[in-house]
N, CA, C and O atoms as a CHARMM CRD file, in Angstrom:
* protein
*
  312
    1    1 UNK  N     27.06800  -9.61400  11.38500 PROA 1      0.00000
    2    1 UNK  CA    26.91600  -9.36000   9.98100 PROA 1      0.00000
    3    1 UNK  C     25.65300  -8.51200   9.78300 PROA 1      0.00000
    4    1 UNK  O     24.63800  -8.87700  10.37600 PROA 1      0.00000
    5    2 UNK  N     25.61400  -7.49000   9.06000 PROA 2      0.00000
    6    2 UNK  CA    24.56600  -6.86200   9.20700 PROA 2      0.00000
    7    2 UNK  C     24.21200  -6.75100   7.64500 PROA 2      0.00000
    8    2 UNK  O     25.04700  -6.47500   6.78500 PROA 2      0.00000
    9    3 UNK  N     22.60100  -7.05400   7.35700 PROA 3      0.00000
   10    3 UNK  CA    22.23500  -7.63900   6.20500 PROA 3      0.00000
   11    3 UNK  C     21.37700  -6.59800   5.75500 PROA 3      0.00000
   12    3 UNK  O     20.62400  -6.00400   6.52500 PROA 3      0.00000
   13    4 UNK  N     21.49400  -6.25500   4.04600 PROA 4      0.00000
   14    4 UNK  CA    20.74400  -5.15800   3.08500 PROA 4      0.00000
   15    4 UNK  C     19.86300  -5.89500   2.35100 PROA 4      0.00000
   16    4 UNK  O     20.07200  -6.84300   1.59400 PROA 4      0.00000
   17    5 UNK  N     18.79200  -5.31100   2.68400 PROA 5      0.00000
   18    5 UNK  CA    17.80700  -5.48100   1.39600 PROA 5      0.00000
   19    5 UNK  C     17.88900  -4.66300   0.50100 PROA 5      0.00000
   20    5 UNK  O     18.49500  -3.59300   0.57300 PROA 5      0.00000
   21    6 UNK  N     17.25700  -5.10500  -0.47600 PROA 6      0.00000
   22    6 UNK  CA    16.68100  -4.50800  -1.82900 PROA 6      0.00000
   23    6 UNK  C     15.31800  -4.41000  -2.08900 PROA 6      0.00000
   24    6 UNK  O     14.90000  -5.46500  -1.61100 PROA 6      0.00000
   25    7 UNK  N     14.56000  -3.94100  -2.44800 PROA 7      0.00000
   26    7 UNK  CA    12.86500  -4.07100  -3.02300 PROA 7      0.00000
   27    7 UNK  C     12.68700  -3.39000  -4.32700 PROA 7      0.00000
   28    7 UNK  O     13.10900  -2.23500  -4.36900 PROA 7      0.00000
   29    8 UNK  N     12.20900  -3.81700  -5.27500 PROA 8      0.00000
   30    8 UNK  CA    12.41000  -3.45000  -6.97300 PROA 8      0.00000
   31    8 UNK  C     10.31000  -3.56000  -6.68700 PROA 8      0.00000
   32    8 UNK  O      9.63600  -4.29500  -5.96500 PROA 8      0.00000
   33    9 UNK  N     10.06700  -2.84700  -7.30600 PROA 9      0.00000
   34    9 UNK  CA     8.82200  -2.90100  -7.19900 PROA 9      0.00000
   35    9 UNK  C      7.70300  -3.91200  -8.31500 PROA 9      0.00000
   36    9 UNK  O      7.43300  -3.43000  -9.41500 PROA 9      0.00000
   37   10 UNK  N      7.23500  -5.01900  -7.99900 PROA 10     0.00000
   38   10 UNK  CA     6.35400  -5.27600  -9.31200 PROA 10     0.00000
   39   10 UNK  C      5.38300  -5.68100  -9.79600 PROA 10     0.00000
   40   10 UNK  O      4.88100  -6.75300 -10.13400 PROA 10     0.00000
   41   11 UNK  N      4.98600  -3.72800  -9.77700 PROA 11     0.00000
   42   11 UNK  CA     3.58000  -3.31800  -9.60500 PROA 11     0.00000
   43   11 UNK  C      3.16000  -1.75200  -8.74500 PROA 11     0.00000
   44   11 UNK  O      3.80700  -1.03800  -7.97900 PROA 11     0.00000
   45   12 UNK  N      1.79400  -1.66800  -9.29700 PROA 12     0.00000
   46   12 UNK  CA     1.41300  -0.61500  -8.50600 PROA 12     0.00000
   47   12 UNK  C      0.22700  -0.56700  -7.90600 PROA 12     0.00000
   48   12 UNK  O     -0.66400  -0.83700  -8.71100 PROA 12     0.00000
   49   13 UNK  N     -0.24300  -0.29200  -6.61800 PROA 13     0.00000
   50   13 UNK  CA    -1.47100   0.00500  -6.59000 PROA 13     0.00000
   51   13 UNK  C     -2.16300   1.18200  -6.64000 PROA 13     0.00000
   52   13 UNK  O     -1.70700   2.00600  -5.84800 PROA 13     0.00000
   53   14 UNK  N     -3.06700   1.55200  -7.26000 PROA 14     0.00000
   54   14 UNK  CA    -3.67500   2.66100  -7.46700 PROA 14     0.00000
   55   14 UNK  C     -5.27000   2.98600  -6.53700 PROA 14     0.00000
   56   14 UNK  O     -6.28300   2.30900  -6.36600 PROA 14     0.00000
   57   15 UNK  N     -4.93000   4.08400  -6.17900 PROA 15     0.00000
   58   15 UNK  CA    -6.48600   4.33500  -5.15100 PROA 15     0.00000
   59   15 UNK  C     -6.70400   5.87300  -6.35700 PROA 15     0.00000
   60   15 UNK  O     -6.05700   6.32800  -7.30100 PROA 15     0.00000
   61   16 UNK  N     -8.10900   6.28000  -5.56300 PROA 16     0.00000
   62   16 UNK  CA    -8.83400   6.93500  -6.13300 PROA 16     0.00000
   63   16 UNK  C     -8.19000   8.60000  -5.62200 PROA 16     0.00000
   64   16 UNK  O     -8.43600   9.69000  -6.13800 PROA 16     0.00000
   65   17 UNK  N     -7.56300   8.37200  -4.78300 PROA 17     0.00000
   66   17 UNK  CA    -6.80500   9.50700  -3.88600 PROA 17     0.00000
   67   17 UNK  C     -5.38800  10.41100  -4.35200 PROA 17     0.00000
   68   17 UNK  O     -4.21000  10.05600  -4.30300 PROA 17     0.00000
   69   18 UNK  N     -5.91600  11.55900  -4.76300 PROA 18     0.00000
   70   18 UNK  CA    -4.97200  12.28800  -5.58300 PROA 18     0.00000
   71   18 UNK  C     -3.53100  12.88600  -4.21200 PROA 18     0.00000
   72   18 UNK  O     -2.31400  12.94600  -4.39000 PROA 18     0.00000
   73   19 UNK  N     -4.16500  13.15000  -3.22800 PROA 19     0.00000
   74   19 UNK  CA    -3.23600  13.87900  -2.38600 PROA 19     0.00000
   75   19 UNK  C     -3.10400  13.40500  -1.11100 PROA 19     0.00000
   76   19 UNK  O     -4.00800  12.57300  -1.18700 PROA 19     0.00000
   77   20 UNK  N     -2.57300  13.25000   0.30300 PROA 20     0.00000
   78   20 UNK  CA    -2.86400  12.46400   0.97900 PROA 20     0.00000
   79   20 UNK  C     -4.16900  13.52700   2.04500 PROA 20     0.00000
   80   20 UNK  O     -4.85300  12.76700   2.73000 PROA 20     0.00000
   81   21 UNK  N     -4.37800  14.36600   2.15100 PROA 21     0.00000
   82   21 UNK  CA    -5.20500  15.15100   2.66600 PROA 21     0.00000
   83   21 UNK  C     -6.21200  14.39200   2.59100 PROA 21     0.00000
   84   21 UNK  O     -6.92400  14.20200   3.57700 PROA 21     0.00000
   85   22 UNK  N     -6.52200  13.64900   1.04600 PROA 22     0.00000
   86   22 UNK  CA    -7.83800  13.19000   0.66800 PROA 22     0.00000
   87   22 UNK  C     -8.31700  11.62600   1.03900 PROA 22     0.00000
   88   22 UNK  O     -9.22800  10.93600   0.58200 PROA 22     0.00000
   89   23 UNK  N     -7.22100  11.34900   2.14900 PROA 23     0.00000
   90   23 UNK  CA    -7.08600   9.85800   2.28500 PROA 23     0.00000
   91   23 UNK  C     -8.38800   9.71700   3.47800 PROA 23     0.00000
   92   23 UNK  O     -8.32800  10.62000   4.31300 PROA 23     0.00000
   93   24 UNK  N     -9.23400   8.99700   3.62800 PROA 24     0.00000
   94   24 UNK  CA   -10.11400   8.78400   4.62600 PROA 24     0.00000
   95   24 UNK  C     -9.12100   8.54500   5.81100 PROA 24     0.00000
   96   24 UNK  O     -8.14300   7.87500   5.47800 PROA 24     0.00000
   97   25 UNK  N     -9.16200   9.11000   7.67200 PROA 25     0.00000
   98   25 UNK  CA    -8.74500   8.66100   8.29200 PROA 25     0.00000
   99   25 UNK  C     -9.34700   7.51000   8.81000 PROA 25     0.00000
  100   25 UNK  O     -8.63300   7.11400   9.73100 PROA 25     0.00000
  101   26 UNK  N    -10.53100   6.62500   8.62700 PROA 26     0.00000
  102   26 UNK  CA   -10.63500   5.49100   9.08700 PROA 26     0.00000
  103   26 UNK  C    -11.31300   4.57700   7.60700 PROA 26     0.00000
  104   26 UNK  O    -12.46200   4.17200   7.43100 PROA 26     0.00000
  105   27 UNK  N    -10.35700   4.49400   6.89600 PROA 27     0.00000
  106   27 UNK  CA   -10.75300   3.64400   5.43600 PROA 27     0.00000
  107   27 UNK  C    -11.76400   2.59700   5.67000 PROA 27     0.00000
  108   27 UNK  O    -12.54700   2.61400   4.72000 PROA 27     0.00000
  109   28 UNK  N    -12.00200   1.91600   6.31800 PROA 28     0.00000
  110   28 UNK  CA   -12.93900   0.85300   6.66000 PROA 28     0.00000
  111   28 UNK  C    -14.09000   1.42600   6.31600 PROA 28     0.00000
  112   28 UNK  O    -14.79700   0.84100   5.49500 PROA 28     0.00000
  113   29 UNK  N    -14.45000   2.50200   6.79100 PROA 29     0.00000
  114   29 UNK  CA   -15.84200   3.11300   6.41000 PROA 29     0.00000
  115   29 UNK  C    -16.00500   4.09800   5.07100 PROA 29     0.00000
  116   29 UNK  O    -17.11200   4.57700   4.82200 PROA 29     0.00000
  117   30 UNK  N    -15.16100   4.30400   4.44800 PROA 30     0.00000
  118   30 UNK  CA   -15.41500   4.52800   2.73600 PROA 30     0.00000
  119   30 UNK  C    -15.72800   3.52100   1.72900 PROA 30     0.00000
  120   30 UNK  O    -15.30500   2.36800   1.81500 PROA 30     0.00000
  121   31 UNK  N    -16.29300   3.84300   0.99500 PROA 31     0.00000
  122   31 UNK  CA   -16.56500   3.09900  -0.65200 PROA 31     0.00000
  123   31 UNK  C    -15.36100   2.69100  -1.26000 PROA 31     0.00000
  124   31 UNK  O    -15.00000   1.58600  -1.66500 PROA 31     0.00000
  125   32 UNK  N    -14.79100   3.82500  -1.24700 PROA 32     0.00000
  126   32 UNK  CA   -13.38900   4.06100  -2.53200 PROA 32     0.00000
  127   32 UNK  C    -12.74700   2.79200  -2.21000 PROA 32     0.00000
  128   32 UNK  O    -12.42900   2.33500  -1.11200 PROA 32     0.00000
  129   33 UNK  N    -12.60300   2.25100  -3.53200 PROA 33     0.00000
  130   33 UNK  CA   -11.52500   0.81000  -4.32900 PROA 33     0.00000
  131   33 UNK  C    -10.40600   1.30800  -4.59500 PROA 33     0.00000
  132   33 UNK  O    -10.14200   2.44000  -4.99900 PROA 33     0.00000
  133   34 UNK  N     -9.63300   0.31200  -4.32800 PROA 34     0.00000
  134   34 UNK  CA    -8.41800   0.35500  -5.07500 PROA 34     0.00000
  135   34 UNK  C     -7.90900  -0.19100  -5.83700 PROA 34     0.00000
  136   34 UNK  O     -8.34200  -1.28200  -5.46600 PROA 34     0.00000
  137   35 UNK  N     -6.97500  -0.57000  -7.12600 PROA 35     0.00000
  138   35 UNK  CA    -6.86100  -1.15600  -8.36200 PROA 35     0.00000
  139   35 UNK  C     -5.11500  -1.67700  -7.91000 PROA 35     0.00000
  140   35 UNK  O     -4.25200  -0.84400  -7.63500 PROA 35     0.00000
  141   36 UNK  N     -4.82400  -3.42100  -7.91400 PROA 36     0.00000
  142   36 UNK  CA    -3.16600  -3.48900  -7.97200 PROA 36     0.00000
  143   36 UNK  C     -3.07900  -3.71400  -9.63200 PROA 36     0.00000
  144   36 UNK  O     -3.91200  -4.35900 -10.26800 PROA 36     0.00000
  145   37 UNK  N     -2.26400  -3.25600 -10.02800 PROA 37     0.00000
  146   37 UNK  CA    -1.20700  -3.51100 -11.25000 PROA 37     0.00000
  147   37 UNK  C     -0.30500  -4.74700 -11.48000 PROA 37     0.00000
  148   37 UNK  O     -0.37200  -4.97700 -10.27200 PROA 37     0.00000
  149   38 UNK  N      0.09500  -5.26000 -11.71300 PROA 38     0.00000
  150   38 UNK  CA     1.03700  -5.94700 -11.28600 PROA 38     0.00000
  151   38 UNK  C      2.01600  -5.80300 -13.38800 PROA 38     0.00000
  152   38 UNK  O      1.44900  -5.92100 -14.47400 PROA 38     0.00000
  153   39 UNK  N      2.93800  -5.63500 -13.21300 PROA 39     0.00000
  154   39 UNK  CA     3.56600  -5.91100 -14.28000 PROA 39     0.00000
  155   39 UNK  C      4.02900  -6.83700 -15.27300 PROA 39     0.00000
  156   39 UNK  O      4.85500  -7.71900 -15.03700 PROA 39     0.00000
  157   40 UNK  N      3.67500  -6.70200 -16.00300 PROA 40     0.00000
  158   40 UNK  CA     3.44000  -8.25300 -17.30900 PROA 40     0.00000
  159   40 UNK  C      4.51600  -8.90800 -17.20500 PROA 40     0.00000
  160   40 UNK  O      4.29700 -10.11900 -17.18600 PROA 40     0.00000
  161   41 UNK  N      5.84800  -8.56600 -17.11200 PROA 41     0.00000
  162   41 UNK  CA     6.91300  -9.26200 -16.93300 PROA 41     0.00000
  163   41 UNK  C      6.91100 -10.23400 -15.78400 PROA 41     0.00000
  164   41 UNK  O      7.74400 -11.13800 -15.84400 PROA 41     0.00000
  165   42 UNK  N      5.86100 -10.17400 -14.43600 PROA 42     0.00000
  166   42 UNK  CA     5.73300 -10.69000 -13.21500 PROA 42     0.00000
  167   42 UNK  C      4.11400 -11.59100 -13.25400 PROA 42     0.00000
  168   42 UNK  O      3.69700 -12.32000 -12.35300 PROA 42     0.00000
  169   43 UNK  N      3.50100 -11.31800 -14.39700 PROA 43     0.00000
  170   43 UNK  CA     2.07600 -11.93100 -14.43200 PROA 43     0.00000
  171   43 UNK  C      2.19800 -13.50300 -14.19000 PROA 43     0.00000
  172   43 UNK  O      1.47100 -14.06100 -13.36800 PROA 43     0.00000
  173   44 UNK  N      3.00800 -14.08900 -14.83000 PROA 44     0.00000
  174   44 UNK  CA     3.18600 -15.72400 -14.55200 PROA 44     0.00000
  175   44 UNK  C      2.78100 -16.13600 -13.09900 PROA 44     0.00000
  176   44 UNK  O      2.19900 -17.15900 -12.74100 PROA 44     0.00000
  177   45 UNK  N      3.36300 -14.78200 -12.13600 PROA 45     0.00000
  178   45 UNK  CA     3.30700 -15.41500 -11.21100 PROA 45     0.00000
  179   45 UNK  C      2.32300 -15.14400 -10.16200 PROA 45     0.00000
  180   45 UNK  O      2.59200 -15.20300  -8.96200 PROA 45     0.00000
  181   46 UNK  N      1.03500 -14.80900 -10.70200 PROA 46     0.00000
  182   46 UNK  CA    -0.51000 -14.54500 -10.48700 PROA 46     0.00000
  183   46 UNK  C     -0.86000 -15.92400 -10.96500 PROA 46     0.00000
  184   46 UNK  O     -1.92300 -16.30600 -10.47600 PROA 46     0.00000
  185   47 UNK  N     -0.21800 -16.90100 -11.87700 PROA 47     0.00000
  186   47 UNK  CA    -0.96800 -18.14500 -11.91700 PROA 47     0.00000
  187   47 UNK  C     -2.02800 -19.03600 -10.63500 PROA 47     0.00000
  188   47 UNK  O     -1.35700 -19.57000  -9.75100 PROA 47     0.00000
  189   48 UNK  N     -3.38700 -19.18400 -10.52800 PROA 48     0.00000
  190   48 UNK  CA    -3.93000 -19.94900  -9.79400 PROA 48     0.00000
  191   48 UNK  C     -4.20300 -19.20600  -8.82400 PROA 48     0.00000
  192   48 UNK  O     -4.63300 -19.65300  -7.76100 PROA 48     0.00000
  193   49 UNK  N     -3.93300 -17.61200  -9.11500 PROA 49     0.00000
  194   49 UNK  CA    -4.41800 -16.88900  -7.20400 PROA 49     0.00000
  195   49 UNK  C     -5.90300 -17.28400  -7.03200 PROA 49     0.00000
  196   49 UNK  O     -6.31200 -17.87600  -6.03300 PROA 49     0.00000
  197   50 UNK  N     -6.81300 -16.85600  -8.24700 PROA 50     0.00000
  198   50 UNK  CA    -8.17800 -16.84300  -7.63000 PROA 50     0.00000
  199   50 UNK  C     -8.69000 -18.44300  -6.80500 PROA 50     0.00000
  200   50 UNK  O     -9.82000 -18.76800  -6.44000 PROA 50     0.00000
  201   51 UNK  N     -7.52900 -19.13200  -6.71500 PROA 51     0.00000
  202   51 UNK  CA    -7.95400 -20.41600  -5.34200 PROA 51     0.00000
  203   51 UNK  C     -7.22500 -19.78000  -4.05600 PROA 51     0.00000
  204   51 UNK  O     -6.79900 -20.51400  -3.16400 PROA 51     0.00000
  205   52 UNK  N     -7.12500 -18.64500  -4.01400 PROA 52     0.00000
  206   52 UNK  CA    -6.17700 -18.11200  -2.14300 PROA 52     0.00000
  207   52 UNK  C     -7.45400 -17.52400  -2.21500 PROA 52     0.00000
  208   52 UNK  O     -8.22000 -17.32900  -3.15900 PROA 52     0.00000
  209   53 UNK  N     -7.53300 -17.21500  -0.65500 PROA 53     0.00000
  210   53 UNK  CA    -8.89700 -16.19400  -0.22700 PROA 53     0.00000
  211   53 UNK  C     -8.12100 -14.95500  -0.09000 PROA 53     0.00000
  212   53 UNK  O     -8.67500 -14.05000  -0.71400 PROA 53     0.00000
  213   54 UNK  N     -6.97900 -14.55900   0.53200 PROA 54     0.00000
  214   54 UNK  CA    -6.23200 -13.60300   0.66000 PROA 54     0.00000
  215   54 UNK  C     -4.89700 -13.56500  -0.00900 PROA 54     0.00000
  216   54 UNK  O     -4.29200 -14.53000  -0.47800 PROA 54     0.00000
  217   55 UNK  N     -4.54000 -12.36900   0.01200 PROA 55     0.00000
  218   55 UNK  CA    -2.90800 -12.22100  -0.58100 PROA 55     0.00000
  219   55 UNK  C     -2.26800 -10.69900   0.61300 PROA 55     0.00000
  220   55 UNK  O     -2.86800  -9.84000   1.25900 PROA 55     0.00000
  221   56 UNK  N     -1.28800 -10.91900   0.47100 PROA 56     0.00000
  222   56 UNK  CA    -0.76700  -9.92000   1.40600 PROA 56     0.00000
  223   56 UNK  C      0.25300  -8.80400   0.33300 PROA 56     0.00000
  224   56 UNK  O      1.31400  -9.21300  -0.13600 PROA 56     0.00000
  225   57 UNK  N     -0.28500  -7.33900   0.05200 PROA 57     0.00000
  226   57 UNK  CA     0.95300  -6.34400  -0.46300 PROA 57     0.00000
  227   57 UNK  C      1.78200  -5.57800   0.48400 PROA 57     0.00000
  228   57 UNK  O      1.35100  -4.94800   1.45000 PROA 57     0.00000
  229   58 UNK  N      3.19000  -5.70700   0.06500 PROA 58     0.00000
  230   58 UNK  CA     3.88900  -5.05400   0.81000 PROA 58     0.00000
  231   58 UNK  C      4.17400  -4.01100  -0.40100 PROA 58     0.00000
  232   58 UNK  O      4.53100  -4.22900  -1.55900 PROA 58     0.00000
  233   59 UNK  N      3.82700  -2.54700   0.42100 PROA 59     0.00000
  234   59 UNK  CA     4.22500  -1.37500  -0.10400 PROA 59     0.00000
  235   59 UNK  C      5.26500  -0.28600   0.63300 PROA 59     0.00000
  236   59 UNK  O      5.57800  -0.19200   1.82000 PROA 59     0.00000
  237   60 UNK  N      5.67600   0.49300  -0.52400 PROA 60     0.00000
  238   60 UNK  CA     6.41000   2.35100   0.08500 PROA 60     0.00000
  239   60 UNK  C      5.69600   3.14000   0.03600 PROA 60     0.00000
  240   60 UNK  O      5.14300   3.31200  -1.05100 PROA 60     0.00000
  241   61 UNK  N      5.54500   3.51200   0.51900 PROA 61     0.00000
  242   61 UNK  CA     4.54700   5.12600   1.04800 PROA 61     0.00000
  243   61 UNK  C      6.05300   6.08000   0.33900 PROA 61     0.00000
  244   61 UNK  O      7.03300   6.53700   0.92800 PROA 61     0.00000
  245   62 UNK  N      5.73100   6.09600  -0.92700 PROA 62     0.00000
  246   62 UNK  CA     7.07700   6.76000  -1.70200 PROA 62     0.00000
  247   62 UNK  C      7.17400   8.47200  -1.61200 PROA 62     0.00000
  248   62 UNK  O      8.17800   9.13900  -1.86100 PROA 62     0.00000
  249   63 UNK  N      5.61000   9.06800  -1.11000 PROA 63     0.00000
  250   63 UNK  CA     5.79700  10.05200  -1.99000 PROA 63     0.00000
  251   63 UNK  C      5.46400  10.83700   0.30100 PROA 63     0.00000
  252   63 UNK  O      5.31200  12.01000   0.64000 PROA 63     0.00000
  253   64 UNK  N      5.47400  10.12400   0.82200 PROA 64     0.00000
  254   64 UNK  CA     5.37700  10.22200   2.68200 PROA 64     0.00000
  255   64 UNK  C      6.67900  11.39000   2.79200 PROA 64     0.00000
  256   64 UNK  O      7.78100  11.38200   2.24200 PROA 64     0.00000
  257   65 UNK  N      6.08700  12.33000   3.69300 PROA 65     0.00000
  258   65 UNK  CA     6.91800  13.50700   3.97800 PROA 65     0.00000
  259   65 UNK  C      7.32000  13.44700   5.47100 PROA 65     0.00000
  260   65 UNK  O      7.08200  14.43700   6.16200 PROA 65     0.00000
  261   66 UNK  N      8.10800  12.00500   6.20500 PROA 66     0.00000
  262   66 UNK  CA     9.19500  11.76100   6.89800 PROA 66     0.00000
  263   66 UNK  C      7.95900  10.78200   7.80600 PROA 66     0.00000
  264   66 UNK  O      6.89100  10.47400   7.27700 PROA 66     0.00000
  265   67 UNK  N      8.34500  10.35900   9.30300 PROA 67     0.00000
  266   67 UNK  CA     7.54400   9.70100  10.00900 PROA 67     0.00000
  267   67 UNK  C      7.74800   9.75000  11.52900 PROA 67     0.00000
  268   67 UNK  O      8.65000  10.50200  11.89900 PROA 67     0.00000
  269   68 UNK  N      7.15900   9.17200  12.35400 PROA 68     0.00000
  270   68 UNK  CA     7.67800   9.59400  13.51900 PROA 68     0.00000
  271   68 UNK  C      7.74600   8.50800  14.45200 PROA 68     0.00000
  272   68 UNK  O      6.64300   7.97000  14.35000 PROA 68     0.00000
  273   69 UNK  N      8.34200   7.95300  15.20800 PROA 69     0.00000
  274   69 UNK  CA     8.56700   6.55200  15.64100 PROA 69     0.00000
  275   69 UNK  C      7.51400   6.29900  16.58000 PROA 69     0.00000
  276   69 UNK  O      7.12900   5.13900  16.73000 PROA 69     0.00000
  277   70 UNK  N      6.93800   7.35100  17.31000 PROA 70     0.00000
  278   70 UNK  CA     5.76800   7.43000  18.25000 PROA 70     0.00000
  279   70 UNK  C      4.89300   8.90300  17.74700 PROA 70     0.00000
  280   70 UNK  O      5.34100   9.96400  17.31200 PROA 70     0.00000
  281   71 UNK  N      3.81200   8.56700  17.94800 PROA 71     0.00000
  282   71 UNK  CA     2.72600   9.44800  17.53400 PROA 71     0.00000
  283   71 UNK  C      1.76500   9.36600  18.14200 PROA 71     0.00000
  284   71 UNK  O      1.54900   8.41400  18.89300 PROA 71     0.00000
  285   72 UNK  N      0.74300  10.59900  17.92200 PROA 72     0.00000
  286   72 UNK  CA    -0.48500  10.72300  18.77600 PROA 72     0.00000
  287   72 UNK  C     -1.49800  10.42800  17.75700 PROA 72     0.00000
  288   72 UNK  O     -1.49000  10.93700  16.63700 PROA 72     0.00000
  289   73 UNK  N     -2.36800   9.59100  18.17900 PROA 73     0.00000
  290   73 UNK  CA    -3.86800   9.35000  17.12200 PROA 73     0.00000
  291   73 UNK  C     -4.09200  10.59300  16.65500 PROA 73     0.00000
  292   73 UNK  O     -3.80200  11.63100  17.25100 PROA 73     0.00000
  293   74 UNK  N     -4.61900  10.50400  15.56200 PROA 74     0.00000
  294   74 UNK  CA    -5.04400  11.86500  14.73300 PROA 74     0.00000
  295   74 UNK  C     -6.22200  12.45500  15.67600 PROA 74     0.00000
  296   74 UNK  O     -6.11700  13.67700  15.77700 PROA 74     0.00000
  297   75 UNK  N     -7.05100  12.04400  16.22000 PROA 75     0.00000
  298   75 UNK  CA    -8.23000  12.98900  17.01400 PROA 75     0.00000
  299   75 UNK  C     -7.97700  13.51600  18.51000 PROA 75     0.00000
  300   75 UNK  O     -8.71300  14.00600  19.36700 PROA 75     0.00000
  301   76 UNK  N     -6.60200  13.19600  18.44400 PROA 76     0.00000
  302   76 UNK  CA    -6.63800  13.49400  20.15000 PROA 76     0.00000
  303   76 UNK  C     -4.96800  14.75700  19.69400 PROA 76     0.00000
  304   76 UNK  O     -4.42400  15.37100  20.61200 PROA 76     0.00000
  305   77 UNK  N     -4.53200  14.87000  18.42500 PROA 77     0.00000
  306   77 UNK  CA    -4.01000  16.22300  18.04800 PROA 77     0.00000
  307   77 UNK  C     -4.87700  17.77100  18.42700 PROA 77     0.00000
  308   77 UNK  O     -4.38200  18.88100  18.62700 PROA 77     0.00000
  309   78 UNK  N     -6.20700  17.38600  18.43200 PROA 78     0.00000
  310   78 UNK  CA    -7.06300  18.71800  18.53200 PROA 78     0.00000
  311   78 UNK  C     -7.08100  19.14200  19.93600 PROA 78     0.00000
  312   78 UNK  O     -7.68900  20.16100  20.26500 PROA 78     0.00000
């Protein structure tokens, strides 16, 4: 049996990053924040987070121009 998902999104996260050019390749060492959204229709169910230390987002890289199943680290392209 081979099984379909669905994913409806709800919410967005927003970074400071207009294009992906502008994305830091090792984010750990930038400033730049990022902002989640989450949609009012789905807020109920933010009840009581600030008692988790973590939360986990699963996202789409919606606007990603294809991918490659194996790849070379970005510094060893040069």
């Amino acid at each position: 049996m081979e099984a379909h998902y669905v994913m409806a999104p709800i919410g967005v996260i927003h970074t400071p990053f207009g294009e992906g050019d502008e994305i830091p390749i090792q984010p750990v060492f930038s400033k730049a924040l990022g902002q989640v959204e989450v949609f009012a229709e789905y807020a109920d169910g933010l009840q009581d987070i600030e008692g988790f230390s973590h939360i986990i987002l699963l996202y789409a890289l919606h606007r990603s121009s294809g991918y490659a199943l194996q790849d070379m680290p970005f510094l060893e392209h040069q």
